[in-house]
C-alpha positions in Angstrom: 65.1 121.2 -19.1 61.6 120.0 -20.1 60.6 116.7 -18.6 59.5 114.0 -21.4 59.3 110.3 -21.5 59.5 108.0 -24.7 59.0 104.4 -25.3 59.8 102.3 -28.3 61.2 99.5 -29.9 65.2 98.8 -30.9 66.9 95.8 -32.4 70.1 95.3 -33.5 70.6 94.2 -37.5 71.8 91.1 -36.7 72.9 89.1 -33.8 76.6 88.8 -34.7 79.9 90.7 -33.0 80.8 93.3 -34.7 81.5 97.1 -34.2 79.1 100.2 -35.7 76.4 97.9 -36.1 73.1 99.8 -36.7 70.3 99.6 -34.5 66.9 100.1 -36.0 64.4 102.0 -33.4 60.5 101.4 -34.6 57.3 102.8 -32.9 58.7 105.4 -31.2 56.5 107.5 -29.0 56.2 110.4 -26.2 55.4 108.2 -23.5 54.7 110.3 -21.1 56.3 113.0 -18.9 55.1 116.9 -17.6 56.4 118.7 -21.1 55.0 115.8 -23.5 52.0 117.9 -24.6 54.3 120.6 -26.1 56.0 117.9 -28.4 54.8 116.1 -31.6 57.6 113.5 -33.6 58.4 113.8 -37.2 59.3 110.2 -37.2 58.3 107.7 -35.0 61.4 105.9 -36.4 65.5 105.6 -36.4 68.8 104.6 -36.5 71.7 104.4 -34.3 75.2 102.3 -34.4 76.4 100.3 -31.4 78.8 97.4 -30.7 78.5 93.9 -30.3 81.3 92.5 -27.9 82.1 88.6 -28.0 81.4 86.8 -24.5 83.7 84.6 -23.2 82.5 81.4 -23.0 84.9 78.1 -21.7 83.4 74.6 -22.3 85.3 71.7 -20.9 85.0 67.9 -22.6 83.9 65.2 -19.8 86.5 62.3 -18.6 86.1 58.8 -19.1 87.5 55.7 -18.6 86.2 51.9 -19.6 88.4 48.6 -19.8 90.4 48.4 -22.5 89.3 45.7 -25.4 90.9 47.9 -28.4 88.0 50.5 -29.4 88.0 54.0 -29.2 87.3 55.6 -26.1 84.9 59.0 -26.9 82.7 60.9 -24.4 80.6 63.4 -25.8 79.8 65.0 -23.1 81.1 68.7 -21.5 80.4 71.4 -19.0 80.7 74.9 -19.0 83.6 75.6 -16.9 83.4 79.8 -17.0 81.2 82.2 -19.0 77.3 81.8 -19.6 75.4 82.4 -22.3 73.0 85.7 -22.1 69.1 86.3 -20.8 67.6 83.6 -23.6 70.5 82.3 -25.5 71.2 78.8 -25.9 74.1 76.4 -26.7 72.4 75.2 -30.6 74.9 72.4 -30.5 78.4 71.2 -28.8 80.4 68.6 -30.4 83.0 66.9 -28.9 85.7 65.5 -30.9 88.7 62.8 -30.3 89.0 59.4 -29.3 91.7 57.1 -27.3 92.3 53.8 -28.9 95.8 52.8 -26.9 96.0 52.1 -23.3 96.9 55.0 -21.2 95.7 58.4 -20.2 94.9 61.7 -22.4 93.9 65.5 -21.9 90.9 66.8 -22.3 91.3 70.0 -24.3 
C-alpha cells in the first residue's frame, strides 16, 4: 500500500451524549508521507458519525455537625468520590440540597 500522511481538524456537533453524532472534519491535508506527491484531495473537507458515551461521575455531599439552637443544619460542600471529569472539563456548578432542623443524625445522599 502507498504510504501517505494527513492532518486535519475534527469536532464533534455538539458536546452532548448521544449516539451517530456527526463529526465535522475541516482543513484536511496530505501531510506528509513517501506516496503523498501522487495524491491531490477533492475536498479538504468531511463528515463522519461517532458516539458520545456518558462518564460516570459520583459526587458525595460533606458532613457536618454544629450545636443545636433550632436552625437548619446545611453544608454545601462535596467531593468527588469516583469518576473525573475529562482533559479540560470542569464541574460549572454543584449544588447541594437539604437541611436538618431536629436533633439527631442524617445521610448524606
Amino acid at each position: 500500500g502507498d504510504d501517505l500522511e494527513f492532518s486535519y481538524d475534527a469536532a464533534f456537533e455538539d458536546e452532548n451524549v448521544g449516539n451517530d453524532k456527526d463529526v465535522n472534519f475541516t482543513n484536511i491535508a496530505i501531510s506528509g508521507g513517501a506516496d503523498a506527491d501522487n495524491y491531490t484531495l477533492d475536498s479538504n473537507t468531511g463528515t463522519a458519525t461517532a458516539n458520545i458515551t456518558a462518564r460516570f461521575l459520583e459526587i458525595t455531599a460533606e458532613s457536618d455537625s454544629k450545636e443545636y439552637d433550632g436552625t437548619a443544619l446545611t453544608n454545601a460542600g462535596y467531593t468527588v468520590s469516583d469518576g473525573s471529569v475529562v482533559g479540560t472539563e470542569t464541574l460549572d456548578a454543584v449544588t447541594v440540597t437539604g437541611s436538618q432542623t431536629d436533633v439527631g443524625t442524617s445521610d448524606n445522599v
